[in-house]
C-alpha positions in Angstrom: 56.2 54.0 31.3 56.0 56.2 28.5 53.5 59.3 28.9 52.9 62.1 26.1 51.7 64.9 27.2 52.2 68.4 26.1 54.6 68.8 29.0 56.8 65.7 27.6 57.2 67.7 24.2 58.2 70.8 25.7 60.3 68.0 27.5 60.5 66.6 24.0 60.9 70.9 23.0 75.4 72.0 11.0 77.6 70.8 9.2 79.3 67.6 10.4 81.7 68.2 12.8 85.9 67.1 12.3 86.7 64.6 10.9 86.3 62.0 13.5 82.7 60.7 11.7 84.0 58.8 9.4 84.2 55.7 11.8 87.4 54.2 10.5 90.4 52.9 13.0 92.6 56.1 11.6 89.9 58.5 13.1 91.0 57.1 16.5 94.5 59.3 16.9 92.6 61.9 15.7 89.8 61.7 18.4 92.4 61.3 20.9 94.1 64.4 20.2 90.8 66.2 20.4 90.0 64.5 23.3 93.3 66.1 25.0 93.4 69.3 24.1 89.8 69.1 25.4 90.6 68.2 28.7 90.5 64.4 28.2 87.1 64.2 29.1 83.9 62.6 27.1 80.7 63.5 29.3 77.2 61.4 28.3 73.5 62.7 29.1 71.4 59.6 29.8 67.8 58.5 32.4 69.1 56.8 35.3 68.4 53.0 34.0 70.6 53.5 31.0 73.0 56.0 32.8 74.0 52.5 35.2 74.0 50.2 32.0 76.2 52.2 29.9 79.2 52.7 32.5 81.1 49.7 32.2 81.2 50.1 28.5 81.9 53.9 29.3 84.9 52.8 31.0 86.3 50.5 28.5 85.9 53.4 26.1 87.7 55.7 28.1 90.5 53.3 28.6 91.1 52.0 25.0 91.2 56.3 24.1 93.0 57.6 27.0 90.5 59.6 28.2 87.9 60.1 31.1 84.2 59.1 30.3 81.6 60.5 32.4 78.4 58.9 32.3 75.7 61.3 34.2 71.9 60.3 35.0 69.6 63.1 34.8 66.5 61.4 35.9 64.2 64.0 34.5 63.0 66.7 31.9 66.2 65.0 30.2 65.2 66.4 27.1 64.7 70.3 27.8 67.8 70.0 30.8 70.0 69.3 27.3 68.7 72.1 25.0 68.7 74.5 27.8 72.4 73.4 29.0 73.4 73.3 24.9 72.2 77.0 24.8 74.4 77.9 27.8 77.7 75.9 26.8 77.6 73.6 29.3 75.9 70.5 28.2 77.3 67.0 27.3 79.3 65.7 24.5 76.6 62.7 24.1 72.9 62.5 24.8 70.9 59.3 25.2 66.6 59.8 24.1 64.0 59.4 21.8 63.9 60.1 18.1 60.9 62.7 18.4 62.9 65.3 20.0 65.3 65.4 17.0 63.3 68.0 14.9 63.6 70.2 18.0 67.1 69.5 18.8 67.9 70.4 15.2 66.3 74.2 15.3 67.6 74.7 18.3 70.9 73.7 17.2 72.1 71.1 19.7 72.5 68.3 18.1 75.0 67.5 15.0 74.5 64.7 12.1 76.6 61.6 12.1 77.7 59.3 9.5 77.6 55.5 9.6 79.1 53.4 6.4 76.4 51.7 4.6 77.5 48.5 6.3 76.9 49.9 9.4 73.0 51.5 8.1 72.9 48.0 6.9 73.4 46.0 10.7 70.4 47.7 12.0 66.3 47.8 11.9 65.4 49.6 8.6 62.6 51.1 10.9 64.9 52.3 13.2 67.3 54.3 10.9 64.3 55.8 9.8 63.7 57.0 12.6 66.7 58.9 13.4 66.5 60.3 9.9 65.8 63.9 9.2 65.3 66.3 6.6 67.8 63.4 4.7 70.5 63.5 7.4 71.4 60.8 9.8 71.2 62.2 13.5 71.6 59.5 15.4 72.5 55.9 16.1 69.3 54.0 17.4 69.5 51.3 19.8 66.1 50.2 20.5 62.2 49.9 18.9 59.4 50.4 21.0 55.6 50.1 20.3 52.0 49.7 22.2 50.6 46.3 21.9 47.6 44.8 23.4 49.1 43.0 26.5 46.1 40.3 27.1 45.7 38.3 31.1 45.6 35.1 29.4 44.1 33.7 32.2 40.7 36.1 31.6 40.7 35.8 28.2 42.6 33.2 26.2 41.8 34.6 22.7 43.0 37.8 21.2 40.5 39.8 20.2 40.7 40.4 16.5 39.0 43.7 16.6 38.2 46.4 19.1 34.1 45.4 19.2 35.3 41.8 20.3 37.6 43.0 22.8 34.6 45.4 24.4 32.1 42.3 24.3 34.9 39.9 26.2 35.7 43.1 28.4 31.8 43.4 29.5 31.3 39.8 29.8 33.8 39.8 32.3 33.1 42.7 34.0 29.3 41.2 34.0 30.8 37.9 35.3 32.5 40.0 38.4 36.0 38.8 36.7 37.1 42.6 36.1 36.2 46.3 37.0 37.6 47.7 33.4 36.8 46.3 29.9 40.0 48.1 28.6 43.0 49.9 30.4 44.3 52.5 27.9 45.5 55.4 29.7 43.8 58.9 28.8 42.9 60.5 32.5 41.8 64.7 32.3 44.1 65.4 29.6 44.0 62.5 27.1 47.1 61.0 26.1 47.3 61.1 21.7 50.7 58.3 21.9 48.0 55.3 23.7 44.7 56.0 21.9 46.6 56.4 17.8 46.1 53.1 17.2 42.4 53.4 17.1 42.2 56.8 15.8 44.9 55.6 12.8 42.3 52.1 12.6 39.3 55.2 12.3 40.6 56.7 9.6 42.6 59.4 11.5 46.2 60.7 10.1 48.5 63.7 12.2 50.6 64.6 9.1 50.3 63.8 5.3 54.0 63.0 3.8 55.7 64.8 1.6 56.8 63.0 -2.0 60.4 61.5 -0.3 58.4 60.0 2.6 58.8 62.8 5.4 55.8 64.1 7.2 54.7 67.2 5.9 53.5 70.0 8.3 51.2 72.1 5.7 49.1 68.4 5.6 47.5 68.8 9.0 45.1 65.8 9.3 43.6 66.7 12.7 40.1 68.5 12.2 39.6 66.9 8.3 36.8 64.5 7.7 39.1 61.9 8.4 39.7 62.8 12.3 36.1 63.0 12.3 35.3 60.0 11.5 37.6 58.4 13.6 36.8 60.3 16.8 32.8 59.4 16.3 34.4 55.8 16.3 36.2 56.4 19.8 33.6 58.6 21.5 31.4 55.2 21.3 34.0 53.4 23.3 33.9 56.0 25.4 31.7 57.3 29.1 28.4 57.2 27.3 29.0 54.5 25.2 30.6 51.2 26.0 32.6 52.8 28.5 36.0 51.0 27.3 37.5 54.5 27.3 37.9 56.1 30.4 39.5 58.9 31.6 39.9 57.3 35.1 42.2 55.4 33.9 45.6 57.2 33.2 49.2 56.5 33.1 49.8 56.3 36.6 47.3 52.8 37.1 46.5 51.7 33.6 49.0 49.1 34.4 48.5 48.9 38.1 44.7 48.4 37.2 45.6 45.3 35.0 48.5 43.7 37.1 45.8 43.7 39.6 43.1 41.8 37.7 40.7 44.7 37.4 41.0 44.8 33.6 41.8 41.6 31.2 43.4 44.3 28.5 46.2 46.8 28.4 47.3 49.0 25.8 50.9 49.3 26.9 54.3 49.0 25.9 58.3 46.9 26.9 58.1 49.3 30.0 54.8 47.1 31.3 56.0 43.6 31.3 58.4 43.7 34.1 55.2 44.6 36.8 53.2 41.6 34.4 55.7 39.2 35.3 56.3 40.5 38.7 52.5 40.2 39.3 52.5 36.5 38.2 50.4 37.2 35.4 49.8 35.2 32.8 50.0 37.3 29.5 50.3 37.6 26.2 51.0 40.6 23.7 49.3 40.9 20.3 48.5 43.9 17.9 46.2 46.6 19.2 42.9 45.5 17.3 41.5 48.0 14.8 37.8 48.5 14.5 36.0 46.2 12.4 36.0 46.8 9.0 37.7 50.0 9.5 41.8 50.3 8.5 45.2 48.1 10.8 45.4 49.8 14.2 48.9 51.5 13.8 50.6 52.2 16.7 53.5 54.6 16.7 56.9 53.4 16.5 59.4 55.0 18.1 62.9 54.5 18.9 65.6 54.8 21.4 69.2 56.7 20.2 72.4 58.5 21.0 73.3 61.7 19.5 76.2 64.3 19.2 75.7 67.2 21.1 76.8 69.8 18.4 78.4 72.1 21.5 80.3 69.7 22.9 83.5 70.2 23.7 85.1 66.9 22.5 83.0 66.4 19.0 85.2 64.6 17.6 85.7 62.1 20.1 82.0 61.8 20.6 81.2 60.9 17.1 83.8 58.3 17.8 81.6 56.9 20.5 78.6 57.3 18.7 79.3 56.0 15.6 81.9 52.8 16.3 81.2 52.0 20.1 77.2 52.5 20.2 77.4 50.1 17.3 78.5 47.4 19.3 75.9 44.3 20.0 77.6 43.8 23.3 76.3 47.2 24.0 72.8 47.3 22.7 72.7 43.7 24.3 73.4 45.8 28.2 71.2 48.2 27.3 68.2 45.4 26.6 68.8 44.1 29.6 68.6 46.9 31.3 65.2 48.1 30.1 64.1 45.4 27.7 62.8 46.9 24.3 63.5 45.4 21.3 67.2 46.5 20.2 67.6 48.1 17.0 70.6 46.4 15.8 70.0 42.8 14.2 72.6 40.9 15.7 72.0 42.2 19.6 68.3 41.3 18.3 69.0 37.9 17.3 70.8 37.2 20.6 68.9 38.1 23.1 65.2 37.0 21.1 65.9 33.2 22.8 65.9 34.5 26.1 62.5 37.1 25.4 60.3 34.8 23.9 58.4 38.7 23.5 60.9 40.6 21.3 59.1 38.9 18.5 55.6 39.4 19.2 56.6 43.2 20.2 58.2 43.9 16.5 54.5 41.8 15.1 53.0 44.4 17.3 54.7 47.2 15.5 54.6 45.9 11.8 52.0 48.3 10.4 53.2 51.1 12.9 53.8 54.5 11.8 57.6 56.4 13.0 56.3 58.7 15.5 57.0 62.3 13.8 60.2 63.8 15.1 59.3 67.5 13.3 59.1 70.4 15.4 55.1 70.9 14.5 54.8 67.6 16.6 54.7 69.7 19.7 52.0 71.6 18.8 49.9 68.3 18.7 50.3 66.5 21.5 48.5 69.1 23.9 45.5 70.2 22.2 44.6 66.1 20.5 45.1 64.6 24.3 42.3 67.2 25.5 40.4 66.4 22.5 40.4 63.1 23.2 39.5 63.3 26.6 36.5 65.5 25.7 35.0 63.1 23.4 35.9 60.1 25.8 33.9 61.8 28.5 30.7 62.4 26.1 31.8 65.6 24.1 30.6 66.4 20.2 33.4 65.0 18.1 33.1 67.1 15.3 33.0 70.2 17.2 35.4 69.1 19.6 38.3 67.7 17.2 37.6 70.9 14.8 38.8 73.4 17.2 41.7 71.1 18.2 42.8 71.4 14.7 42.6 75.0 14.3 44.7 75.3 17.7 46.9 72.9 16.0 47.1 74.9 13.1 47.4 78.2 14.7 50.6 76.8 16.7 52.3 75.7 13.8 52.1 78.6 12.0 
């Protein structure tokens, strides 16, 4: 499950190092000696599902260099635990997490760039190198995609809705017909949740950041409290308590998915992390894009993606860049890591291998086509907090332009 909440931002929160980056084989007795005079010891930050994936692979690594490799689950608050720990001196050589908490790994210093060859760049989802760019500097080495789709119970409602209005007329059909409780699970419960509902805002006209003229989102282009957010929160509020009442903020991330493996609602707006409990439900489903409203722009869901990075204290840099950038870019690897926790990988040819087994990779990717990289600057954080209550205002019957108009002045005030 993947919540944002102002608490997974905090959560969320230079020059290259030696001359172990590279990622040719005469790096390798270079690494090694670092390695040594560091103790012999490489230690990697990851959640407890990748932690367990990435030991055996740890192992070989450690093996083929000479050296200890210490794979350590911290199972939460990963994110803060490393800047904190980076502060102190005492953090890992290798962290495993999102893109979005590069721009705040970067001011606070914890995390160095790495270089891949162009061949490398080349291997893996344009999207996801994207990603993992910032401020024109490659920061990490991405493994996985992930999106929100529209995960449908085929067995409620065979068609895909091809915009939000159908979906809310099948939804109360059902729900009219006894079939379901909910004519749409997408978590927002008392706080709102901005990562679930962007699709519709984005479809409404809606935009977080403008982009500067090389393509990176631009911080003095605040979109929230324009016309535009407007406009696209008088769109939701009429899916909302006191309108269709396809918006709820009953429904957050602790049972938007329960709520649909259970029948009581024929759509979820979810992501990878909701198919398992689908399947293990006996389900029948389907994913498809998240439908826009009608006549309005593409739902575009954020894309975000999944990546390792040098810790820029570290104690062995040199043999962590190493790891990074010619073990992580290993198919076998990414392949583990799918199975794991599968989400799409980032590099083609683990992609391409494992898409025969997950007849889903491919509809998850169509999902995220028109998707938007979730912004990994540091006035990201101020969002997430003061939108989700926003949202949740207007949901439960608030005035949208009132409501997302001081939202953006907060916003504003933050950043500044």
């Amino acid at each position: 499950m993947r919540i944002r909440t102002a608490g997974v931002v905090a959560v969320l929160g230079l020059a290259l190092a030696a001359s172990g980056c590279g990622g040719s084989d005469s790096d390798k007795p270079a690494a090694k000696e670092s390695a040594k005079a560091a103790g012999g010891k490489l230690v990697i930050w990851a959640d407890d599902k990748r932690a367990a994936a990435l030991k055996p692979f740890a192992d070989e690594f450690g093996k083929e260099n000479g050296v200890t490799v210490e794979v350590q689950a911290v199972s939460k608050d990963l994110q803060t635990n490393f800047v904190t720990a980076s502060q102190q001196g005492s953090g890992p050589d290798v962290v495993v997490g999102a893109h979005d908490w590069i721009g705040n790994m970067v001011q606070n210093g914890a995390i160095d760039p790495v270089q891949l060859a162009a061949e490398q760049k080349s291997a893996f989802n344009e999207t996801a190198i994207k990603a993992v760019t910032f401020n024109g500097q490659l920061y990490g080495v991405p493994y996985a995609t992930e999106n929100v789709a529209l995960l449908r119970n085929t067995a409620l409602a065979p068609e895909a809705p091809k915009t939000i209005e159908e979906l809310v007329q099948t939804g109360k059909k059902l729900k009219a017909q006894k079939k379901v409780q909910e004519i749409l699970c997408l978590q927002a419960g008392q706080n709102g949740d901005a990562y679930h509902v962007y699709p519709l805002y984005a479809s409404g006209g809606g935009y977080l950041f403008g982009t500067t003229a090389n393509g990176d989102y631009d911080p003095k282009d605040l979109g929230v409290g324009k016309p535009e957010s407007i406009a696209a929160f008088q769109k939701i509020a009429k899916l909302g308590e006191k309108g269709d009442g396809a918006l709820k903020r009953s429904i957050t991330g602790e049972n938007s998915i329960a709520t649909f493996t259970g029948k009581k609602c024929a759509f979820l707006v979810s992501g990878p992390w909701a198919v398992a409990d689908a399947k293990k439900a006996n389900i029948a489903y389907d994913i498809s894009p998240v439908p826009g409203f009608a006549g309005g722009k593409e739902a575009a869901p954020f894309v975000g993606v999944q990546a390792f990075y040098v810790a820029a204290k570290g104690k062995n840099k040199a043999l962590a860049q190493e790891f990074v950038t010619n073990y992580v870019t290993k198919p076998e690897l990414a392949v583990a890591l799918y199975r794991a926790e599968p989400r799409p990988p980032a590099l083609t040819a683990a992609f391409d291998q494992v898409k025969s087994e997950d007849p889903d990779l491919a509809k998850w990717l169509e999902a995220g086509k028109n998707g938007q990289v979730l912004p990994a600057i540091p006035a990201m954080a101020a969002i997430w907090d003061p939108f989700g209550k926003a949202e949740a205002a207007v949901i439960g019957g608030a005035d949208p332009a009132k409501t997302i108009t001081a939202a953006g002045k907060t916003i504003a005030g933050q950043i500044k």
